[in-house]
C-alpha positions as CSV (number, residue, x, y, z in Angstrom):
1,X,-78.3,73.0,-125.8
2,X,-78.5,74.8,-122.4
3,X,-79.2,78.1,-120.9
4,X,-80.1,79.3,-117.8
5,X,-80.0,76.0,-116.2
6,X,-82.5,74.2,-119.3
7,X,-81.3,71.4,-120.9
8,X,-82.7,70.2,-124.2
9,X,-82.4,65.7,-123.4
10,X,-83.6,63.7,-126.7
11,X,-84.9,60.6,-125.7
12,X,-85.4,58.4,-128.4
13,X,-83.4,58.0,-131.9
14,X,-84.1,58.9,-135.3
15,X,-85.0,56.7,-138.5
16,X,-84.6,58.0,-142.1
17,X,-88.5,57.4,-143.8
18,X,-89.8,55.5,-140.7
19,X,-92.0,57.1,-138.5
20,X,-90.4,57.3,-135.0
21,X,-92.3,58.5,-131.7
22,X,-89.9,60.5,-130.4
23,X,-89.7,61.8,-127.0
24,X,-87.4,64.1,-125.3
25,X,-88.0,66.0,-121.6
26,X,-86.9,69.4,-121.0
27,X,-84.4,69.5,-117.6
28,X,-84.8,72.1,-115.7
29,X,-82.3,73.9,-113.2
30,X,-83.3,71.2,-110.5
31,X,-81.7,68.4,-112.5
32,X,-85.8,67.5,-113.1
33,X,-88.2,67.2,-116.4
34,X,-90.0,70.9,-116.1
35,X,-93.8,69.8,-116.3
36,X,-95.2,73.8,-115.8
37,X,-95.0,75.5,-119.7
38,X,-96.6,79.3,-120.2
39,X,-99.0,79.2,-123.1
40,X,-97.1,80.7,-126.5
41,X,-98.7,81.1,-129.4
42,X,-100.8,78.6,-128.6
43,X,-99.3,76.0,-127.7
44,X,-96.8,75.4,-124.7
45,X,-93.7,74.1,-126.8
46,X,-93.0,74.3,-130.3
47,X,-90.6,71.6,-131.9
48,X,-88.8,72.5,-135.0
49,X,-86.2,69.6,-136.9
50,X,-84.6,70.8,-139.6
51,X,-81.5,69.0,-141.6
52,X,-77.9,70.6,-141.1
53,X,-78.3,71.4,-144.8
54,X,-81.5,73.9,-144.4
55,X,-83.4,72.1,-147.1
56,X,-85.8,70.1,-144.7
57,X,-87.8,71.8,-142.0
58,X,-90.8,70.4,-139.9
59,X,-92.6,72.4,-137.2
60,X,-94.5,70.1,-135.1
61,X,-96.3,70.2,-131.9
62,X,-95.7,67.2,-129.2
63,X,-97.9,66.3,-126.5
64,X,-97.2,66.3,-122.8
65,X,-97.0,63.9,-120.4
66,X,-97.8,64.4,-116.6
67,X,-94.0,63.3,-115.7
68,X,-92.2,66.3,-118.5
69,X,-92.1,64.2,-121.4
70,X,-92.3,65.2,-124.5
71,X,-93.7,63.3,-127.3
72,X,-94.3,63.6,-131.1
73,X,-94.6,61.9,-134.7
74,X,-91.2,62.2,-136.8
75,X,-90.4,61.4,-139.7
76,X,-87.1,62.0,-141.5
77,X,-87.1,62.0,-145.4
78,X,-83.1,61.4,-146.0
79,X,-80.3,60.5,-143.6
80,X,-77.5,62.3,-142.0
81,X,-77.9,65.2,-139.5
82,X,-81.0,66.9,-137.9
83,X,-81.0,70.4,-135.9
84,X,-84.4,69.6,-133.0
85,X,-85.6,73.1,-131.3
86,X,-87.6,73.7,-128.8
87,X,-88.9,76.9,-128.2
88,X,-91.4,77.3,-125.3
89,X,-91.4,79.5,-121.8
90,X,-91.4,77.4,-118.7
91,X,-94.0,78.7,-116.1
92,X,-92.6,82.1,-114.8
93,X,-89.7,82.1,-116.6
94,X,-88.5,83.1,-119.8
95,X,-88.9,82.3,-122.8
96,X,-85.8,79.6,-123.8
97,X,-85.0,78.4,-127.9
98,X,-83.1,75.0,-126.7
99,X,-81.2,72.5,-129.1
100,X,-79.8,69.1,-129.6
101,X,-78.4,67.4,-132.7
102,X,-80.1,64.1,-134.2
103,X,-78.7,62.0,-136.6
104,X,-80.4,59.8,-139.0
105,X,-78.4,56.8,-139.8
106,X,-77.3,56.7,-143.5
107,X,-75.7,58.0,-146.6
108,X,-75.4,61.5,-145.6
109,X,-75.4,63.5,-149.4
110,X,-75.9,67.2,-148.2
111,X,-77.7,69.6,-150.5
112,X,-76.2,73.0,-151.1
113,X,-78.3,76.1,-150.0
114,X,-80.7,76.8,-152.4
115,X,-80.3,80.5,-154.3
116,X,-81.6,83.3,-152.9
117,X,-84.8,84.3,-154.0
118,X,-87.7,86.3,-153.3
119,X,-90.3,83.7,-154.3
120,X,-91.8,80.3,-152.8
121,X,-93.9,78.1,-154.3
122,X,-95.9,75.9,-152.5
123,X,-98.6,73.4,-154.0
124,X,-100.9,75.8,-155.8
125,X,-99.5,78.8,-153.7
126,X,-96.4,81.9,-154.5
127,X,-95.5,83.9,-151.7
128,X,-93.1,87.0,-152.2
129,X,-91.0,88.3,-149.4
130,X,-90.2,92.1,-149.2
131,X,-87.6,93.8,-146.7
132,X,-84.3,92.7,-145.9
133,X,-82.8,91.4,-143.5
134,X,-79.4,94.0,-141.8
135,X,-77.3,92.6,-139.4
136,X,-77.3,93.6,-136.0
137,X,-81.0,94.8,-135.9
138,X,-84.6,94.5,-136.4
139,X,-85.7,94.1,-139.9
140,X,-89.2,94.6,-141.3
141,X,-90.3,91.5,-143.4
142,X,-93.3,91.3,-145.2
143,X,-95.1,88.2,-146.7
144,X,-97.7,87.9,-149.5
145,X,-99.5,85.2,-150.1
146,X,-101.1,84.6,-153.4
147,X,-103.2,81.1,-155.0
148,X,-103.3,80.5,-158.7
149,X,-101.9,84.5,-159.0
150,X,-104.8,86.0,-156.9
151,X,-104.0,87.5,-153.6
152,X,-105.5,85.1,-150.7
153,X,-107.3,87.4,-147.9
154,X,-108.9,84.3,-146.4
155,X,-105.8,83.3,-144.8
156,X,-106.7,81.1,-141.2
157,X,-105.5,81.9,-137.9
158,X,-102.4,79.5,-137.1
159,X,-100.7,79.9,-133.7
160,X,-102.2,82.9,-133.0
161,X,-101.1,84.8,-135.9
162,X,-101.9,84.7,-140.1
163,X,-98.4,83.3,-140.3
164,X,-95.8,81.8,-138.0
165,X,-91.8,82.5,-139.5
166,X,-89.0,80.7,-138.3
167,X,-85.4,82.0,-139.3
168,X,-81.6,80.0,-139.1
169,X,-78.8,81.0,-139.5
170,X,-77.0,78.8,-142.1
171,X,-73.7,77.1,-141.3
172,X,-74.1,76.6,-137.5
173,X,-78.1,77.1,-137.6
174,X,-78.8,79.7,-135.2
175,X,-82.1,80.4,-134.5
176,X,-84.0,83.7,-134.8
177,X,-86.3,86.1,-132.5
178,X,-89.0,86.8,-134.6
179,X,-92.0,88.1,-134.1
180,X,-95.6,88.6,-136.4
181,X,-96.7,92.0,-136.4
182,X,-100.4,92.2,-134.9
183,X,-102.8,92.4,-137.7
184,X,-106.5,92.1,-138.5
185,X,-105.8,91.3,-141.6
186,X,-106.4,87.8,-142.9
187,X,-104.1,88.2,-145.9
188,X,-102.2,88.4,-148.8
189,X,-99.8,90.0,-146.6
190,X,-98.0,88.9,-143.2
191,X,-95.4,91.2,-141.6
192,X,-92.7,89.9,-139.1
193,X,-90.1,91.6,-137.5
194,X,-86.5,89.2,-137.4
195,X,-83.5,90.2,-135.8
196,X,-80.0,89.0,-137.2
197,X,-77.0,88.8,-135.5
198,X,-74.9,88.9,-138.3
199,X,-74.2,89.4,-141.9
200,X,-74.2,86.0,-144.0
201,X,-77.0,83.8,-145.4
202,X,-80.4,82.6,-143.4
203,X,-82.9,80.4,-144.8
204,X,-86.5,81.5,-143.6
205,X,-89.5,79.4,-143.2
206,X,-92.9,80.5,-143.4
207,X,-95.7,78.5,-141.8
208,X,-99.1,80.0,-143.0
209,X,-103.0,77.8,-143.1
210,X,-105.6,78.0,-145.8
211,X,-108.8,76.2,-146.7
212,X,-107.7,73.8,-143.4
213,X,-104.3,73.2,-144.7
214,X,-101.3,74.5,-143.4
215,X,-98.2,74.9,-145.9
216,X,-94.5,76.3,-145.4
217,X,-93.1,78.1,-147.6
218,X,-88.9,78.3,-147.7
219,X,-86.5,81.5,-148.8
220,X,-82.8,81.9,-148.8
221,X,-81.9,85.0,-147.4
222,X,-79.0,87.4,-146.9
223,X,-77.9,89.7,-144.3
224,X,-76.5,93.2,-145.2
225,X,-74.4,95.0,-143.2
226,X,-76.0,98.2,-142.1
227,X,-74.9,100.7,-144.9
228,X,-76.8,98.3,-147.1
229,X,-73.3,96.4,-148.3
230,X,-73.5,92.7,-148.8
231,X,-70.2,91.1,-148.8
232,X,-69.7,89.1,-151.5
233,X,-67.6,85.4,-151.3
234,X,-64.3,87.0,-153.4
235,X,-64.1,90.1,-151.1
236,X,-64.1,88.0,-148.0
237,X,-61.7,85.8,-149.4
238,X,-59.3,88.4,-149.8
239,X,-58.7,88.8,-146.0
């Protein structure tokens, strides 16, 4: 929720199925609402929400106010608990990934982390993902997006990239550096380079716009260890 002297402060609540504006400030190491954001990818603040269970994600862009507050359309499809980041660089700083729980009042019936798998369908739309991701460095991912089984190479700029890929940990959701290759290439593929800290499962999401639209494609992921072993459940229970 902090570092270096940023504090993520929600404002407002959450409602499961309502739309809510909610507003949160950033506080900055003078116990004030930073108004001063570097431009990043576009935009000065991204704000993801996703639910504790990884099967919900929303990337959404607030708006500003002169005074540091933040401000955005939310809507919550089920209740129980929400991870909010916000990833933005405040002006000659660095860049900061900031959270803060929400909850959703409610029944709270947790979904268990869908399978891994290679392959996301969205609306009309498969993507494949190719490389894995190794613990404890940089891993080469590559994205290809196809429509109706024919590879799309019409794909629209979206935050300053063909793509934009968020990646959390699951269990205590930590958040990813990753970053889109530079390409001049409007599709099928995207490449990103994601860096995770540790072996285990990650659930990646891939924001990518077509025909004026853009979708998000979901994979469950796992970490290797470096010589390429993936621990399975019965070998870690054995310790």
């Amino acid at each position: 929720m902090s570092q270096n002297g940023y504090t993520l402060n929600p404002i407002t609540s959450i409602t499961t199925g309502v739309p809510t504006d909610f507003a949160f400030t950033v506080i900055g190491p003078d116990g004030r609402p930073v108004t001063g954001y570097e431009v990043e990818h576009d935009k000065k603040l991204h704000f993801i929400v996703v639910s504790r269970d990884l099967t919900t994600f929303q990337h959404l862009h607030p708006d500003l106010a002169p005074d540091g507050t933040w401000s955005v359309r939310l809507t919550v499809p089920k209740a129980g608990a929400y991870r909010a980041f916000a990833d933005f660089t405040p002006t000659g700083g660095q860049q900061l990934t900031l959270g803060a729980d929400l909850q959703a009042a409610g029944d709270y019936r947790p979904e268990p982390l869908p399978h891994v798998s290679r392959t996301s369908a969205v609306d009309d739309y498969t993507v494949n993902l190719a490389g894995d991701l190794v613990a404890g460095r940089s891993s080469k991912l590559t994205l290809t997006v196809n429509k109706n089984g024919e590879p799309v190479t019409d794909l629209e700029p979206y935050l300053g990239a063909y793509g934009h890929l968020v990646a959390l940990r699951a269990g205590d959701l930590a958040y990813l550096h990753v970053h889109p290759e530079d390409s001049e290439q409007a599709g099928p593929e995207i490449t990103f380079y994601a860096e995770a800290p540790s072996r285990g499962d990650y659930r990646l999401f891939l924001d990518f716009k077509h025909e004026g639209k853009v979708r998000t494609a979901s994979f469950t992921a796992t970490a290797t260890l470096s010589d390429g072993h993936a621990p399975s459940a019965t070998h870690d229970h054995s310790h």
